[in-house]
LUMLO-261034 format. One line per field, with one value per residue (C-alpha): y, x, z; residue in one letter; residue number from 1. Coordinates in nm, 2 decimals, padded with zeros to 4 digits. Layout:
// residues N
north = [Y	...]
east = [X	...]
up = [Z	...]
resn = [A	...]
resi = [NUM	...]
//
This chain:
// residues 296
north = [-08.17	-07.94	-07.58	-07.43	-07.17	-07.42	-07.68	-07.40	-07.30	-07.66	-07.68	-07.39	-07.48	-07.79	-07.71	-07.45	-07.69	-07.96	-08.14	-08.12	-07.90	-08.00	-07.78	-07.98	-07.81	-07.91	-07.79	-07.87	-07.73	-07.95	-07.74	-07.45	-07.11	-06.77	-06.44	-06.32	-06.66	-06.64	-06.62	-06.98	-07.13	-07.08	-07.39	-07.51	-07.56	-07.96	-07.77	-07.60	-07.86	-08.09	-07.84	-07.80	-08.16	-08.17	-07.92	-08.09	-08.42	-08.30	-08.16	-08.46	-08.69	-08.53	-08.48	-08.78	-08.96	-08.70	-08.77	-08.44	-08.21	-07.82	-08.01	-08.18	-07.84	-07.64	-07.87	-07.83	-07.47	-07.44	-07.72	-07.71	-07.90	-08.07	-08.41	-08.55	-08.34	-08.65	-08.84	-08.59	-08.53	-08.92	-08.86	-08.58	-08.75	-09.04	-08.78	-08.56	-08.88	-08.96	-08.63	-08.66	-08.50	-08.63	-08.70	-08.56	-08.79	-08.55	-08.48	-08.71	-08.70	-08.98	-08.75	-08.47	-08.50	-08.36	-08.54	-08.87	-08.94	-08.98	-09.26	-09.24	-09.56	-09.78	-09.84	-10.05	-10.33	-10.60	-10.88	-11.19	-10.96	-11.19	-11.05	-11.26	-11.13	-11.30	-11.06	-11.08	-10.99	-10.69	-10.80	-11.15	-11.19	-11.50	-11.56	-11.47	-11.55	-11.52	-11.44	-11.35	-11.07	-11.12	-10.86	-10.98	-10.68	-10.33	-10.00	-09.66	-09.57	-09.92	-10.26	-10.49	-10.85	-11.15	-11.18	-10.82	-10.83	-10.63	-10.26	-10.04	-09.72	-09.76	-09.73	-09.92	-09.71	-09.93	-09.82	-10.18	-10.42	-10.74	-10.71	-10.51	-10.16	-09.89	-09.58	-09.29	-09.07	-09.22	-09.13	-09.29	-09.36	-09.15	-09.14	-08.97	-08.99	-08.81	-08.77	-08.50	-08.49	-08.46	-08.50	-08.53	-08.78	-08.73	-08.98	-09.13	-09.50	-09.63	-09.98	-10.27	-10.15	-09.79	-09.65	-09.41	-09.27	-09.00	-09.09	-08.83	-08.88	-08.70	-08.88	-08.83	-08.93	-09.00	-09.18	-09.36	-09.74	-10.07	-10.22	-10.70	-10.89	-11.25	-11.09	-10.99	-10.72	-10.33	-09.96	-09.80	-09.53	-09.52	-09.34	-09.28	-09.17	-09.05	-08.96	-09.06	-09.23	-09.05	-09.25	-09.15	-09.24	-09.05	-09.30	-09.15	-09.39	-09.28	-09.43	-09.43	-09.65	-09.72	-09.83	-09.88	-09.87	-09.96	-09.89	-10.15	-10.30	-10.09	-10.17	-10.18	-10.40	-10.39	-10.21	-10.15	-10.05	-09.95	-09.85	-09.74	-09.64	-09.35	-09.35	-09.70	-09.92	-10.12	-10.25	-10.40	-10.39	-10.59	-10.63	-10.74	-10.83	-10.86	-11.28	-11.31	-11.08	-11.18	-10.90	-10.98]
east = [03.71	03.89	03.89	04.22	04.23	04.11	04.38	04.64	04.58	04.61	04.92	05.07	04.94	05.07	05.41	05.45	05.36	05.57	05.25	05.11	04.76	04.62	04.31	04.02	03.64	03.30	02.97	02.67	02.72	02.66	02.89	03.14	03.01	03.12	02.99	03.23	03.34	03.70	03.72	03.93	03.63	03.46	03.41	03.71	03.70	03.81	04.10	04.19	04.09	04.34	04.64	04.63	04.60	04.93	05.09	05.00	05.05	05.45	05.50	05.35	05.57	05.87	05.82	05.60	05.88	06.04	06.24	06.23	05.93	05.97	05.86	05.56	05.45	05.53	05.30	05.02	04.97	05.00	04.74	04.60	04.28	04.43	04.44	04.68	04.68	04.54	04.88	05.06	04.95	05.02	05.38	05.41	05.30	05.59	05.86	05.76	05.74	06.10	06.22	06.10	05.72	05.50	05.16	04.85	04.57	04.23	04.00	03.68	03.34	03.05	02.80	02.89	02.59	02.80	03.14	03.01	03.39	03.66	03.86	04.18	04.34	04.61	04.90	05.08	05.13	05.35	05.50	05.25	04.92	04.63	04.31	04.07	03.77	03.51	03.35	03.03	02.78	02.58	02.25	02.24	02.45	02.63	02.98	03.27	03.56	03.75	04.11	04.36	04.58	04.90	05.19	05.49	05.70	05.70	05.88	05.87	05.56	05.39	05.27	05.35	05.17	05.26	05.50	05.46	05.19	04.95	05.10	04.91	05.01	05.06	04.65	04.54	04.50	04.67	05.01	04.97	04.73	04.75	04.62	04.95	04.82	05.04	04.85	05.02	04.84	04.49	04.35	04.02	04.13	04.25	04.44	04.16	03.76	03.45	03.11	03.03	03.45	03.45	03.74	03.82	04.09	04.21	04.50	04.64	04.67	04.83	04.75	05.00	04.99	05.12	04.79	04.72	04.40	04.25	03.96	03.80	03.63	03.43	03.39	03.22	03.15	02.80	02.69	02.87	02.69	02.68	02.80	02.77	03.00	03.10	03.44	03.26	03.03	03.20	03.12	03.22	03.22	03.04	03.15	03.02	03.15	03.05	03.27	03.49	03.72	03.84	04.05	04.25	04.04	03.75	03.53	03.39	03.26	03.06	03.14	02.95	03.12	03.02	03.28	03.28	03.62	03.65	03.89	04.15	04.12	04.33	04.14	03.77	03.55	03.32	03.29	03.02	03.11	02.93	03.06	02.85	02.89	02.60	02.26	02.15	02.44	02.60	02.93	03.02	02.82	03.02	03.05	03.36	03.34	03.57	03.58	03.87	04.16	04.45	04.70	05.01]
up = [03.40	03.67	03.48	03.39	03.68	03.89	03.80	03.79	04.12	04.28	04.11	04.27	04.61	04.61	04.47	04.73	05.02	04.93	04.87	05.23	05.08	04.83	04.76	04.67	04.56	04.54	04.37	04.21	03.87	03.58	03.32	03.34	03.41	03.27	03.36	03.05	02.82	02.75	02.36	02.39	02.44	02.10	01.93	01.69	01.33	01.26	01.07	01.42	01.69	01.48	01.45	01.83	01.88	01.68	01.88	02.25	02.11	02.02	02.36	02.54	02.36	02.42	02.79	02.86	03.07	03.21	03.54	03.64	03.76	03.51	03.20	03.36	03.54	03.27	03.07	03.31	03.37	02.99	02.91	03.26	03.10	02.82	02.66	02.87	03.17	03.37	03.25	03.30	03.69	03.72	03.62	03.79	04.10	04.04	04.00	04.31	04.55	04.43	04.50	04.84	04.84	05.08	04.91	05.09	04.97	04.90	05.20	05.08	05.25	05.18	05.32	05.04	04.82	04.53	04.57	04.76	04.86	04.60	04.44	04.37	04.10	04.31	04.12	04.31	04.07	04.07	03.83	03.85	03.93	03.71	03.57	03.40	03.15	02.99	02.69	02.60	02.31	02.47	02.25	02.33	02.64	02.46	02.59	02.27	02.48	02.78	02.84	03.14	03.19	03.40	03.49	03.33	03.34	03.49	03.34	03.45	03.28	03.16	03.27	03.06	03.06	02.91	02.62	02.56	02.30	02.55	02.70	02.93	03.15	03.49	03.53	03.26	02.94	02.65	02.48	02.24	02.21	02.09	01.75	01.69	01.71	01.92	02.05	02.18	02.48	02.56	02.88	02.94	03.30	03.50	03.87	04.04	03.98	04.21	04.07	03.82	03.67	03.30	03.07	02.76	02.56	02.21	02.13	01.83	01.75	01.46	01.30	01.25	00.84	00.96	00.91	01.19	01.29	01.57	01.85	02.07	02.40	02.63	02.96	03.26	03.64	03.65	03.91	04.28	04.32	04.39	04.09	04.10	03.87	03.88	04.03	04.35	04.45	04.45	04.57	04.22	04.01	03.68	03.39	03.05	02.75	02.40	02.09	01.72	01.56	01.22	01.00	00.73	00.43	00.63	00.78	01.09	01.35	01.67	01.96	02.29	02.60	03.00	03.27	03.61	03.87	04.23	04.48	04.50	04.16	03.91	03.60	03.55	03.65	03.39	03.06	02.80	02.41	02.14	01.79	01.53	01.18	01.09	01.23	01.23	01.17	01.49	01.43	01.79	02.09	02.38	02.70	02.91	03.33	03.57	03.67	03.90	04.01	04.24	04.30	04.51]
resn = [X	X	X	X	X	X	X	X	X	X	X	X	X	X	X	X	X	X	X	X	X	X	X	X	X	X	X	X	X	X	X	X	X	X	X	X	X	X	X	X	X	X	X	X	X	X	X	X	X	X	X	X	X	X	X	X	X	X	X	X	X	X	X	X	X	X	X	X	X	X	X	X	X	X	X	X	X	X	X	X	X	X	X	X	X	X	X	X	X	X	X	X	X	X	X	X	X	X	X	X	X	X	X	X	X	X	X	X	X	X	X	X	X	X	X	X	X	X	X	X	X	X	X	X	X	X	X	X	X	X	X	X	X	X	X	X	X	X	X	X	X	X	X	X	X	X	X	X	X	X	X	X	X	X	X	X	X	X	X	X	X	X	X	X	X	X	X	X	X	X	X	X	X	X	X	X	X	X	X	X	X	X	X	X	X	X	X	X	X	X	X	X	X	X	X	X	X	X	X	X	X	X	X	X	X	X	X	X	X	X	X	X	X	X	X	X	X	X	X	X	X	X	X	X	X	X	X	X	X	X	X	X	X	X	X	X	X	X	X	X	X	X	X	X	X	X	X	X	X	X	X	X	X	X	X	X	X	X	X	X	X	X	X	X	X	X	X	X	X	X	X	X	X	X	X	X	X	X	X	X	X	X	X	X	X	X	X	X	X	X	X	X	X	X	X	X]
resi = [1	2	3	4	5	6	7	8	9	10	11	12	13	14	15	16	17	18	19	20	21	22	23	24	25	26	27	28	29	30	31	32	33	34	35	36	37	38	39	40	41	42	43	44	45	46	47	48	49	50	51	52	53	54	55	56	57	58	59	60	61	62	63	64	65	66	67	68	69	70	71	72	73	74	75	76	77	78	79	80	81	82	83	84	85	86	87	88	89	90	91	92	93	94	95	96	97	98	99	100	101	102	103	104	105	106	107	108	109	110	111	112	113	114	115	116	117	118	119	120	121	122	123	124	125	126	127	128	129	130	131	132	133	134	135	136	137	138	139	140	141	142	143	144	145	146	147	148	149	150	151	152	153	154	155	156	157	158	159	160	161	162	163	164	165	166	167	168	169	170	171	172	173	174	175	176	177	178	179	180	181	182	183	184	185	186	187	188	189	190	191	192	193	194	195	196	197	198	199	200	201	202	203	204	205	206	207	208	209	210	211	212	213	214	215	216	217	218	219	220	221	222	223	224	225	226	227	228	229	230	231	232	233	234	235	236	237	238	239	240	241	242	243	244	245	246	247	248	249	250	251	252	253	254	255	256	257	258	259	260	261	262	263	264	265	266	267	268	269	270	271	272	273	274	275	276	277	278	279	280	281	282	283	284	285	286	287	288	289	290	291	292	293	294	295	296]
//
C-alpha cells in the first residue's frame, strides 16, 4: 500500500497540474521503513481497530457518491491509506474527468525489475458485456457449477447484471450477491496494481436475516506472469491475500485467497479461496476460471 505521505503527495501534484503529472515511485522495499515510527502505527486493540473502522466506514458512506471532488480529497489526505482509499481514488477519477481533467495514465517500464510495468482495471463497461465461470472444488478439481455474468444495467457507481440479484462496483468488488447479502465498502480490486502494492480492505456485509458481520484483508502484488485458463492465455498480475471474518455471535473464520487480473478483462480471471474455521478445519476450498468473455 502507497504510505500516507506518499499518497498525500500524489494527490497534491496531481490536483495542482490538472492531472497532467502524476508522480509515480519505485523500490525494492518489501515493508514500510521508519527511521522514527510514527506512534499511529502501534498495533490496535480489537476494541480500537473496530471504533475507527466505525468512524471511516460513516464518512465513506456519506461521501461515497459524491459528484463533486472536496469530499473525495478531503477523504484522502485524511485516510490517505485507508480502507477505501482505493474506491475512493476510482471516484475521484470519475468526477475529475467530468470536470474536465485530462488523465495522465502512470509512466510504466517492463524492464523495471521492481515495478515490471503497471496495470491499470478498464472500466469501460457496457450493457450486454457476458462473463462466464465454471467453479471448481480446489481438492479434487470436480466441476460444482457454472454460471454467466451479463451487464444488464449501469449506474454511476455499480454494474449491475441480470435481474439485479448480482451488484458489483464499477471494477468488480460486489455491492449484493445473489444469495441476498448486501456489503458496504469491499475493496479486494482495485483501479491500479504493480508488483509489491499492498492494501488492506475491511468492509461490512450484512446477511439477508439482518445479521451483519466484519471481514479484513490484507492483499498483495506478488508476482507479474503468464497465467492459462480455458478463457485464453494472459500476462497478469497475481495477488494474494490473507485475513477474517468476525460475525456477530463471535465465530472467527480465517481466510486466505489468490487472484489473478489482466489488462483488458475487468474482472479476474481466475481466483483461489480458502475458508477455514481454527487450525485444521476447511470449510470451502474453490476455485473459479475465467471460460469465455465477450465485452462490446
Amino acid at each position: 500500500m502507497e504510505s500516507g505521505p506518499s499518497c498525500r503527495v500524489r494527490l497534491a501534484v496531481r490536483r495542482r497540474s490538472n492531472g497532467e503529472q502524476i508522480p509515480w515511485e519505485s523500490t525494492s522495499l518489501e515493508e514500510d521503513f521508519y527511521f522514527h515510527p510514527p506512534k499511529q502505527i502501534r498495533t490496535l486493540t480489537d476494541d480500537e481497530a473496530t471504533r475507527r473502522f466505525e468512524e471511516e466506514l460513516a464518512i465513506w458512506e456519506r461521501i461515497k457518491s459524491a459528484t463533486e471532488a472536496g469530499p473525495l480529497e478531503d477523504y484522502l489526505r485524511r485516510y490517505p491509506s485507508g480502507l477505501f482509499s482505493e474506491v475512493a481514488q476510482l471516484r475521484l477519477d470519475q468526477v475529475l474527468a467530468r470536470a474536465g481533467e485530462r488523465r495522465i495514465d502512470t509512466v510504466s517500464s517492463d524492464q523495471n525489475p521492481y515495478s515490471k510495468g503497471t496495470l491499470r482495471i478498464d472500466t469501460r463497461v457496457k450493457v450486454g458485456d457476458r462473463y462466464r465461470f465454471r467453479e471448481m472444488d480446489a481438492d479434487t478439481g470436480q466441476e460444482i457449477r457454472q454460471y454467466t455474468l451479463v451487464v444488464s444495467q449501469i449506474t454511476d457507481t455499480e454494474v449491475i447484471y441480470g435481474t439485479g440479484t448480482f451488484v458489483t462496483d464499477l471494477i468488480g468488488n460486489w455491492t449484493k450477491l445473489s444469495d441476498g447479502r448486501v456489503f458496504t465498502g469491499a475493496q479486494y480490486f482495485i483501479p491500479d496494481y504493480s508488483l509489491g502494492k499492498r492494501w488492506t480492505s475491511r468492509h461490512r456485509a450484512i446477511s439477508p436475516k439482518g445479521e451483519p458481520y466484519d471481514t479484513v484483508y490484507n492483499f498483495k502484488v506478488v508476482a507479474r506472469e503468464s497465467k492459462t485458463v480455458p478463457a485464453g492465455t494472459f500476462d497478469a498480475f497475481r495477488i494474494e491475500g490473507s485475513g477474517w471474518t468476525l460475525g456477530r455471535s463471535g465465530t472467527n473464520i480465517q481466510l486466505q485467497s489468490r487472484y489473478w487480473v489482466t489488462p483488458g478483462v475487468r474482472r479476474f480471471i481466475e481466483a483461489f479461496f480458502w475458508q477455514r474455521a481454527g487450525k485444521s478445519t476447511v470449510l470451502e476450498n474453490k476455485r473459479v476460471e475465467l471460460m469465455s468473455f465477450t465485452q462490446l
